[in-house]
C-alpha positions in Angstrom: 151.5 72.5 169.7 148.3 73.8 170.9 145.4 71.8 173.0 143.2 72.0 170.1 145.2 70.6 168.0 146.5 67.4 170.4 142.4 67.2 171.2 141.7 66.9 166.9 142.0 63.4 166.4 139.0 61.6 167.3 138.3 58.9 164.5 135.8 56.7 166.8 133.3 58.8 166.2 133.6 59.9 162.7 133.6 56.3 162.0 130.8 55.1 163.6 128.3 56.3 160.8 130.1 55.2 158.0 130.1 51.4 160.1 126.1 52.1 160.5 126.0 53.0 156.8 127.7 50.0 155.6 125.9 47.9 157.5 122.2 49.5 156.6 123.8 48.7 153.0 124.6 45.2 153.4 120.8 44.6 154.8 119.3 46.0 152.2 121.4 43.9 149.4 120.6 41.0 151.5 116.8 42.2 151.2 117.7 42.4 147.4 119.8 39.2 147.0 116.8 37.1 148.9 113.7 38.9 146.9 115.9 37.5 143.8 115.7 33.5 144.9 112.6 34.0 146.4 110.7 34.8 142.7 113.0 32.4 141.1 112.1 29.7 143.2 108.7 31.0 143.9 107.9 30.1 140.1 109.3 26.4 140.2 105.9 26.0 142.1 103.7 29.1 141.8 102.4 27.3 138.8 101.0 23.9 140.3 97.9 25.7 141.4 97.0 27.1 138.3 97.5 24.1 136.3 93.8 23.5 135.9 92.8 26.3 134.7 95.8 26.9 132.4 94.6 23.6 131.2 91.2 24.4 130.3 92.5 28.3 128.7 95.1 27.3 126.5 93.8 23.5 125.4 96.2 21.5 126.9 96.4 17.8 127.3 97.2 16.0 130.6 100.7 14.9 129.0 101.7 18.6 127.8 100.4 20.1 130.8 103.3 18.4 132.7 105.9 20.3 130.6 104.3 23.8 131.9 106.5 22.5 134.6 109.0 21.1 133.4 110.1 23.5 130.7 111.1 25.8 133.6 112.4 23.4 135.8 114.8 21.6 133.6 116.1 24.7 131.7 116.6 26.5 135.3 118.2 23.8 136.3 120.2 22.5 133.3 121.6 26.4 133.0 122.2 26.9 136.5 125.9 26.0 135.8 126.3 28.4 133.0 124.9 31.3 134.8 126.8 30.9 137.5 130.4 30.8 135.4 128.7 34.0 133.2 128.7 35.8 136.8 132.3 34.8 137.6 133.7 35.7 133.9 131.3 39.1 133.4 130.3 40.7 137.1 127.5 39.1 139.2 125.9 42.0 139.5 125.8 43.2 135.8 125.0 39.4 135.2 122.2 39.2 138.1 120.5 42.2 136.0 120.2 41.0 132.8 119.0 37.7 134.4 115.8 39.4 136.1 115.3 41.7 133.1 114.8 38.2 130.7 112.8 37.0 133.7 110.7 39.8 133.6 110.2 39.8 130.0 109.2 35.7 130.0 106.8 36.5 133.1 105.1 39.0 130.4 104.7 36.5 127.8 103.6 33.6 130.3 101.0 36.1 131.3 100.0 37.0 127.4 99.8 33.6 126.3 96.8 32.6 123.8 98.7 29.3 123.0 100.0 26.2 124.7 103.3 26.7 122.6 103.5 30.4 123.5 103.4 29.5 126.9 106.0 26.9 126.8 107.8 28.9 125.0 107.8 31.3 127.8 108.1 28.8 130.4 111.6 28.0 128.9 112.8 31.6 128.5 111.5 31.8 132.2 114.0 29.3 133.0 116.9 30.8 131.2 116.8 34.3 132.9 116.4 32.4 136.6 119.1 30.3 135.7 121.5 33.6 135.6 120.1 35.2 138.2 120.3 32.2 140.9 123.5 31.4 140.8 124.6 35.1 140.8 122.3 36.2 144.0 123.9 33.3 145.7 127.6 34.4 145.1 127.1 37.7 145.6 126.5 36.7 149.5 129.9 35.2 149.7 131.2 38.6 148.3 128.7 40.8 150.5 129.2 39.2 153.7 132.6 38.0 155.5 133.4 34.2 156.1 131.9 33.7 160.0 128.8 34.8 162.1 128.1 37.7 159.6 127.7 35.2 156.4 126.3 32.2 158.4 123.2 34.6 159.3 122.9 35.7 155.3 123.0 31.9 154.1 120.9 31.5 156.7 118.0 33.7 155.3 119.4 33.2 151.5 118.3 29.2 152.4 115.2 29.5 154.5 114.0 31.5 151.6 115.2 28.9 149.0 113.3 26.1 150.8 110.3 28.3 152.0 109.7 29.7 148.9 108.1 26.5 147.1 105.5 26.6 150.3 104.8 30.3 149.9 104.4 29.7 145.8 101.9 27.4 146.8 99.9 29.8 148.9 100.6 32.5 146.3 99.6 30.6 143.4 96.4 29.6 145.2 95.5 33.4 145.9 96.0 34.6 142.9 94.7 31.9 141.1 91.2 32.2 143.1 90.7 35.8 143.7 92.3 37.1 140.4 93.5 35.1 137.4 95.7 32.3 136.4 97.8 34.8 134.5 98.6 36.6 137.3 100.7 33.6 138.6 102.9 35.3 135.7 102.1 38.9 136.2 103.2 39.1 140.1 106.8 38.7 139.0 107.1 41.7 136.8 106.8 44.7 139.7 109.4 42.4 141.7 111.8 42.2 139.3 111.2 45.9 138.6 112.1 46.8 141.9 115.3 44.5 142.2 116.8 46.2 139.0 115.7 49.8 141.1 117.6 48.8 143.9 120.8 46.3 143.3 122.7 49.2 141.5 122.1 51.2 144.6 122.9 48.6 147.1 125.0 45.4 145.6 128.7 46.4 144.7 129.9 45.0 141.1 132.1 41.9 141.7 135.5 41.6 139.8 135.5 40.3 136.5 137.5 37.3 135.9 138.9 36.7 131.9 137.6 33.2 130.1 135.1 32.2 127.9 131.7 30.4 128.5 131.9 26.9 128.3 128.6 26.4 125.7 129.1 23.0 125.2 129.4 21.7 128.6 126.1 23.7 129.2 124.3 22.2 126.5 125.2 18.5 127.2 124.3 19.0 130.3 120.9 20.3 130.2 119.8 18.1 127.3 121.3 14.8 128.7 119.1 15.5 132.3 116.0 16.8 130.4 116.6 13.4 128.5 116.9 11.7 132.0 113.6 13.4 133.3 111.5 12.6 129.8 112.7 8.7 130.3 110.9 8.3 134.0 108.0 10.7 132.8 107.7 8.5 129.7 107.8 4.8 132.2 105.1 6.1 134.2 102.8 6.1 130.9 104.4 3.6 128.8 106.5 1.4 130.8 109.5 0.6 130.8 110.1 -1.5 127.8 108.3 1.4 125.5 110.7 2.5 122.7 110.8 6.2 123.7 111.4 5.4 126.9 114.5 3.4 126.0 115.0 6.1 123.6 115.7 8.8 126.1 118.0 6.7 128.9 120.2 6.1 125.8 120.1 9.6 124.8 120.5 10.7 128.8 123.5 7.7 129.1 125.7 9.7 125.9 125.2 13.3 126.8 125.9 12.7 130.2 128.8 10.8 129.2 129.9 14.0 127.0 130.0 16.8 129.3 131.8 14.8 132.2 134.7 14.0 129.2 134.0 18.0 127.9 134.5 19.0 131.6 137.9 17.3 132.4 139.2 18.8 128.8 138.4 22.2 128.7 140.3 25.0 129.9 137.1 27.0 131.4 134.5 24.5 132.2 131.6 25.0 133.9 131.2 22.8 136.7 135.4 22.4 137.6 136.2 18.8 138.3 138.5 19.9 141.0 135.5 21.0 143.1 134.7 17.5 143.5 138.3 16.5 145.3 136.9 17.8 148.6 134.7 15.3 150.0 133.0 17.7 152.1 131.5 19.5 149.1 130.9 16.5 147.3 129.0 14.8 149.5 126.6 18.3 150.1 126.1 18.2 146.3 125.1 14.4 146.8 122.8 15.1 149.7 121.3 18.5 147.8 119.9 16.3 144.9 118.3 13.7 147.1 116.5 15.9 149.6 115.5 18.5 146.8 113.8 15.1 144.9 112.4 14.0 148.0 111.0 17.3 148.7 109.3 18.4 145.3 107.7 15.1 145.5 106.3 15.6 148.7 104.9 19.4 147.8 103.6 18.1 144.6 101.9 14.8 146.0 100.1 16.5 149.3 99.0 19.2 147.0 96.9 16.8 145.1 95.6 14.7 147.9 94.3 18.3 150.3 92.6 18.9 146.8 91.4 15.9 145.2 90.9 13.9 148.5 90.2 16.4 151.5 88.6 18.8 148.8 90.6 21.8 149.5 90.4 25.3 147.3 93.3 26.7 146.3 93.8 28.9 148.8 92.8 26.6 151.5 95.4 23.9 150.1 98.4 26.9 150.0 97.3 27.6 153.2 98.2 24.2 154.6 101.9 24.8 153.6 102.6 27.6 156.0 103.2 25.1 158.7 105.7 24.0 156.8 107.7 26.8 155.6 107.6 28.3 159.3 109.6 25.0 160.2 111.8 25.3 158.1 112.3 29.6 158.8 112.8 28.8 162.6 115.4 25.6 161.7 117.0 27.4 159.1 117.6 30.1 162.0 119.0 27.6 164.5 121.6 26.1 162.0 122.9 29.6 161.1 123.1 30.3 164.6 124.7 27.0 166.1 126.8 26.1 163.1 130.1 27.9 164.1 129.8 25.8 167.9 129.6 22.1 166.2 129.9 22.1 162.9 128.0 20.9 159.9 127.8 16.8 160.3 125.8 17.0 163.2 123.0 19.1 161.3 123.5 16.9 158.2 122.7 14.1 160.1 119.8 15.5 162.1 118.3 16.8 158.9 118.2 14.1 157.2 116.8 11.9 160.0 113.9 13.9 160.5 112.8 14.8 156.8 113.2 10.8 156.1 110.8 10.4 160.0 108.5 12.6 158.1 108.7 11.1 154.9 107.8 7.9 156.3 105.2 9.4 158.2 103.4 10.5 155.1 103.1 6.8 153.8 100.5 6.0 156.4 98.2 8.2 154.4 95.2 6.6 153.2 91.3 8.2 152.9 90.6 7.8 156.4 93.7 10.8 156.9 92.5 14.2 157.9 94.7 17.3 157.6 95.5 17.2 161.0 95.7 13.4 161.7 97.5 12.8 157.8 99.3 16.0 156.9 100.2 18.9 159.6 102.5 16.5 161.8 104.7 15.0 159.1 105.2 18.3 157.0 106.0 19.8 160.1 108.8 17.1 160.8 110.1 17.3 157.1 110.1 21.0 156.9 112.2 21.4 160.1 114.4 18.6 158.4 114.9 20.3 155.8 115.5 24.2 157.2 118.5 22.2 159.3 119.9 20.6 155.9 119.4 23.4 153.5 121.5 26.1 155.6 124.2 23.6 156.2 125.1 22.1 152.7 124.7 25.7 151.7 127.3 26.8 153.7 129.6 23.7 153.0 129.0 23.6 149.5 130.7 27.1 149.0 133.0 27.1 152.2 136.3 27.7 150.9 136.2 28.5 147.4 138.5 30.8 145.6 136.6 34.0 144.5 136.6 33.3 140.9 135.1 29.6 141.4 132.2 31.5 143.8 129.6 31.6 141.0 130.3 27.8 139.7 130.0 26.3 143.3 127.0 28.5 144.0 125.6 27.4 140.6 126.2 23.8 141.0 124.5 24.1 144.5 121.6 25.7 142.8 121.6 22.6 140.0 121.8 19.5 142.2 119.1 20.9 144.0 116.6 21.7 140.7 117.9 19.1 138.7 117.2 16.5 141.9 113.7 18.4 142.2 112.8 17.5 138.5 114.3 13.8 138.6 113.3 13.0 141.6 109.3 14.2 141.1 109.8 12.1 137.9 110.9 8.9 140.2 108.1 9.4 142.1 105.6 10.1 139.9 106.9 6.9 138.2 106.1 4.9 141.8 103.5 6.1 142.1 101.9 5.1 138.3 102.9 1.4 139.1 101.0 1.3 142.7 98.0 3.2 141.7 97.5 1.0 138.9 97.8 -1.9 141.3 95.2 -0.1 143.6 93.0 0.1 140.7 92.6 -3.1 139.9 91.7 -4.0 143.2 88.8 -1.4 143.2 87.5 -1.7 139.9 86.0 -4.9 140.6 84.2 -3.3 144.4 83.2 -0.7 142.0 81.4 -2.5 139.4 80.1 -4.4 142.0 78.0 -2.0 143.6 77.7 0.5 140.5 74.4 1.2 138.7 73.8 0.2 135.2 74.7 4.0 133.8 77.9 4.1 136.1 78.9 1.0 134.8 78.3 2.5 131.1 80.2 5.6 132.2 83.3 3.7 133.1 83.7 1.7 130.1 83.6 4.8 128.3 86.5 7.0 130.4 87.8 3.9 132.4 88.0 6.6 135.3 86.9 5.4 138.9 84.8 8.1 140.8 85.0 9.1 143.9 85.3 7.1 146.9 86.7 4.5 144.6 88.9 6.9 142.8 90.2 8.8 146.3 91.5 4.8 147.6 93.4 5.0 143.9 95.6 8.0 144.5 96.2 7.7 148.5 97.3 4.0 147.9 99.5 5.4 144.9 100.7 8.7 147.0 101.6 6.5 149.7 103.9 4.3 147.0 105.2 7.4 145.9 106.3 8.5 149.4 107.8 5.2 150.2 110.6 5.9 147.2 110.7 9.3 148.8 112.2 7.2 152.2 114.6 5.7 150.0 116.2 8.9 148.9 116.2 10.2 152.5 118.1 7.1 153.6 120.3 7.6 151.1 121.1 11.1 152.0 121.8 10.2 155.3 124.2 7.4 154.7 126.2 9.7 152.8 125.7 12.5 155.9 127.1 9.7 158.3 130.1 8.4 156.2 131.0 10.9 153.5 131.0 14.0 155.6 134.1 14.7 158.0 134.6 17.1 160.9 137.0 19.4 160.4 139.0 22.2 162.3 139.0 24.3 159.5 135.5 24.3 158.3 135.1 25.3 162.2 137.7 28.3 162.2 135.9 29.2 158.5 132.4 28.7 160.2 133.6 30.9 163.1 134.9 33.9 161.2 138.6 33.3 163.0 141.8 33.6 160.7 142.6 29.7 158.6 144.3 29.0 155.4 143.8 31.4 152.3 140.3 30.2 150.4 140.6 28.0 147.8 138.8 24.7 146.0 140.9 21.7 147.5 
């Protein structure tokens, strides 16, 4: 044997470019896979800022304006379930596409909209094509990225980004709103979605496709019996709570409900598998998902309207006063990823919890007198680092251990309790905060008549509207209300953080990339 030939084999080095390669690949797919949640949960809020002037374009009233909303919200959220099976039983990434093509198409219509109908309309198919592509960007991270360091750090992003991106809609929708159009709150999506469908046949690979059929029914129960749910606390806030509709729709909620747990223990491919609940881990991250998501798109939507209608803020000045917050939850959501493997998830649970509920009850002091600095900066800060904390760690344990073909409905789930909690709990609060400002108002409508000229007085009988400062005391005192329920829910989040979750050496080996029992749903 010559020297040549015993000098040949030298794989290191041939190697080391194809281990560059792969990694440069997995970046960019994470690039992808983030871009993805970031416009689908970009839009849940994008909207709030241009609500005003979509109100005075298309003619709508202050009742239907709220659906622009919560047509998205409640079909993203209500679908979220069904998306994520459809990526399980078809191929995430195949699904994923289709998901951003529909979104792209409703984004065009939203934006072309000469009717409130057509715009609802939209708003709803808007919701159906982020409900597929959620799910699916999620689960493609646990089929991108091995269990350990290397998929702690993509959660990590995925869930700063799913957090962060209601603040940076804000700012967004602000911006575009101001220096453009309110259509363009629409429009931005299209050249994003564009360039996902470019790049994830380049750079995600094509997951496995598992055999089953969708389960329609449990999908349809579902979403119906929570939109129900949501329409009954809407409904209280106007009508109270004795008002037939409002009755109406708890009863309707109560049946549906009812249906898709019994249609979910009897089918054979159902889309939210019972047996996902047996681990008390994952349960209890589900349970603390829905209360700090309600808890949270209270918050956004409530200090959005006082830096506006209180502290007189433009549209770009009020997303502007989110950035604190979504660079506290960016450099939490990087400590959790990074310390997770060394003490677990309860610790961070806990922690979370016990600084977004500090903040919460922080944000009751507000009143008039508040300044941004004084009123708002500190407390968002305290929730938004809360929050990054929380959101990387249920992430993680809400999918930790789950058999590949159960990837998408866990990940889906995930995505549901958390939009599904946003939508019932702003409905909760906004319900709070009806009953208090009402209370405020009839303490100040007697100051204000007292000191009111003759035409003010005529004014008010006519709209039965305070004005300002009368009508800034209204909605602090009735913010404030709402924020107190928002304590509740962080209270309960962190009961369930103290006594439901459970260290375990597992989850730590999992956490920590080193070899444990085969995945599975326990």
């Amino acid at each position: 044997m010559s020297t040549s030939q015993l000098a040949a084999p030298t794989p290191a080095p041939a190697q080391k470019p194809n281990a560059e390669a792969s990694e440069r690949r997995k970046r960019i797919a994470l690039v992808v896979i983030a871009t993805t949640q970031l416009m689908v949960v970009l839009d849940a809020t994008i909207v709030n800022i241009a609500l005003p002037h979509i109100q005075t374009a298309l003619d709508f009233s202050t009742t239907g304006l709220s659906w622009v909303l919560n047509a998205y919200t409640l079909t993203f959220g209500g679908l979220l379930l069904l998306g994520g099976r459809a990526g399980d039983l078809l191929g995430r990434r195949r699904v994923l596409m289709f998901g951003i093509a529909l979104f792209i198409l409703a984004s065009l219509l939203g934006g072309f909209a000469q009717e409130s109908w057509q715009l609802l309309a939209a708003r709803v198919l808007q919701g159906i094509g982020g409900a597929i592509a959620s799910p699916t960007a999620l689960a493609l991270v646990t089929t991108t990225f091995k269990e350990g360091p290397e998929r702690n750090r993509a959660f990590g992003v995925f869930a700063a980004v799913s957090v962060g991106g209601s603040a940076i809609g804000l700012l967004a929708g602000g911006m575009l709103t101001e220096w453009l159009d309110w259509r363009w709150v629409f429009f931005v999506n299209v050249p994003i979605g564009v360039l996902i469908m470019v790049l994830a046949p380049m750079f995600v690979d094509e997951s496995d496709r598992h055999t089953g059929r969708p389960d329609v029914a449990g999908a349809l129960t579902s979403t119906l019996g929570m939109a129900s749910l949501v329409y009954g606390f809407i409904r209280a806030a106007t009508e109270g709570w004795r008002d037939s509709w409002t009755l109406a729709a708890f009863g309707a909620a109560a049946i549906l409900l009812a249906a898709f747990v019994l249609i979910e223990a009897r089918t054979k491919e159902p889309i939210t598998p019972l047996r996902m609940f047996a681990d008390r881990n994952r349960s209890g991250s589900y349970a603390i998902m829905l209360s700090v998501a309600a808890a949270m798109f209270g918050m956004f939507f409530f200090i959005t309207l006082f830096v506006q209608n209180v502290l007189g803020y433009t549209p770009i000045e009020s997303g502007l006063s989110f950035l604190p917050v979504s660079a506290a939850i960016f450099v939490a959501a990087g400590l959790a990823s990074r310390f997770l493997p060394r003490f677990g998830p309860k610790p961070f649970m806990i922690v979370g919890t016990l600084l977004g509920g500090l903040g919460m009850l922080w944000l009751t002091f507000i009143d008039t007198g508040s300044t941004y600095v004084t009123g708002v900066l500190g407390p968002t800060l305290l929730f938004g680092f809360g929050m990054g904390l929380n959101f990387v760690t249920l992430t993680l344990t809400a999918v930790s251990g789950v058999a590949q073909e159960d990837s998408g409905a866990a990940s889906g789930l995930l995505n549901a309790t958390q939009q599904v909690g946003g939508s019932l709990g702003l409905s909760i609060l906004v319900t709070v905060f009806g009953t208090a400002s009402r209370n405020e108002a009839e303490t100040q409508v007697p100051a204000f008549m007292g000191s009111a000229s003759p035409e003010q007085q005529a004014q008010f009988a006519q709209t039965h509207e305070l004005p300002p400062p009368w009508a800034h005391e209204v909605l602090a005192s009735g913010i404030s209300g709402a924020f107190m329920a928002g304590v509740g829910l962080f209270v309960v989040a962190f009961v369930i953080a103290a006594v439901v979750i459970k260290v375990r050496r597992s989850d730590l080996e999992r956490l920590r990339g080193q070899e444990s029992a085969p995945a599975a749903v326990h």
